[in-house]
C-alpha positions in Angstrom: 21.0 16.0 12.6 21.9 12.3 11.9 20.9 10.2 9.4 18.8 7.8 11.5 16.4 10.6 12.8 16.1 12.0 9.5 15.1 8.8 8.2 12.2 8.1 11.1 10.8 11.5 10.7 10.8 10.3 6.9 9.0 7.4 7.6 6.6 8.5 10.4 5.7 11.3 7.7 5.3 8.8 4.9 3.3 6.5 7.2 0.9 9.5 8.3 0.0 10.5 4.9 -0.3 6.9 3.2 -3.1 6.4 6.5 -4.9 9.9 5.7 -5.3 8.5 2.1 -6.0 5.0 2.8 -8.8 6.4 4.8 -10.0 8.8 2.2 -9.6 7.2 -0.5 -10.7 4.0 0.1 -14.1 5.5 -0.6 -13.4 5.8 -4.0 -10.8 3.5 -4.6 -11.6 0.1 -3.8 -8.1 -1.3 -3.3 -8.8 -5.0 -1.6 -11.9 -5.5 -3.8 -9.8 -5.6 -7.5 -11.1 -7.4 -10.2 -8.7 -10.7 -10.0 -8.8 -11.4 -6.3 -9.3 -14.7 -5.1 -12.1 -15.1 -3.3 -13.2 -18.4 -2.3 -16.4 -18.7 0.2 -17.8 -22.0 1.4 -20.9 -22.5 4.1 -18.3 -22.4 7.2 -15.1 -21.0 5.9 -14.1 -18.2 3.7 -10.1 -17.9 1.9 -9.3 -14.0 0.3 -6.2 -13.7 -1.4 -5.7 -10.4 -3.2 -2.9 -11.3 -5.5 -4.2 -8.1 -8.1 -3.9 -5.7 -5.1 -0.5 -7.1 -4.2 0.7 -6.7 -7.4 -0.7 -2.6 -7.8 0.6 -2.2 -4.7 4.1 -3.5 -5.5 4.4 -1.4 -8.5 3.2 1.6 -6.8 6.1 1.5 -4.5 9.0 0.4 -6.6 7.9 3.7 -8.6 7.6 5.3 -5.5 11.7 3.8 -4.0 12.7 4.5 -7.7 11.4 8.1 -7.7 13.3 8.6 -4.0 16.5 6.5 -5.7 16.5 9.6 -8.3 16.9 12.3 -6.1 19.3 10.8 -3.6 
């Protein structure tokens, strides 16, 4: 097998799994709702920014890419 279709059945995989926890765990997780989003509500608008959630998730996957780097 190539590369490329090892790679997609890599990612598909990675994709399903990430969605089967994002689904159960955002019961007990409550990544979107961090302590140190922005949230901004007037009477006809509303602005969300989660810039604490950006940052968990950013260092979740450059431990996750490191981790892969490793083993490659």
């Amino acid at each position: 097998m190539n590369d490329i279709p090892k790679l997609l059945i890599g990612l598909g995989a990675a994709l399903v799994i990430f969605g089967l926890i994002w689904q159960v765990g955002g019961r007990y997780i409550p990544l979107g709702r961090l302590p140190g989003d922005i949230i901004i509500k007037n009477e006809n608008s509303s602005f969300y920014f989660p810039i604490v959630t950006c940052i968990v998730v950013s260092i979740v996957l450059s431990f996750v890419f490191y981790i892969i780097g490793r083993f490659r």
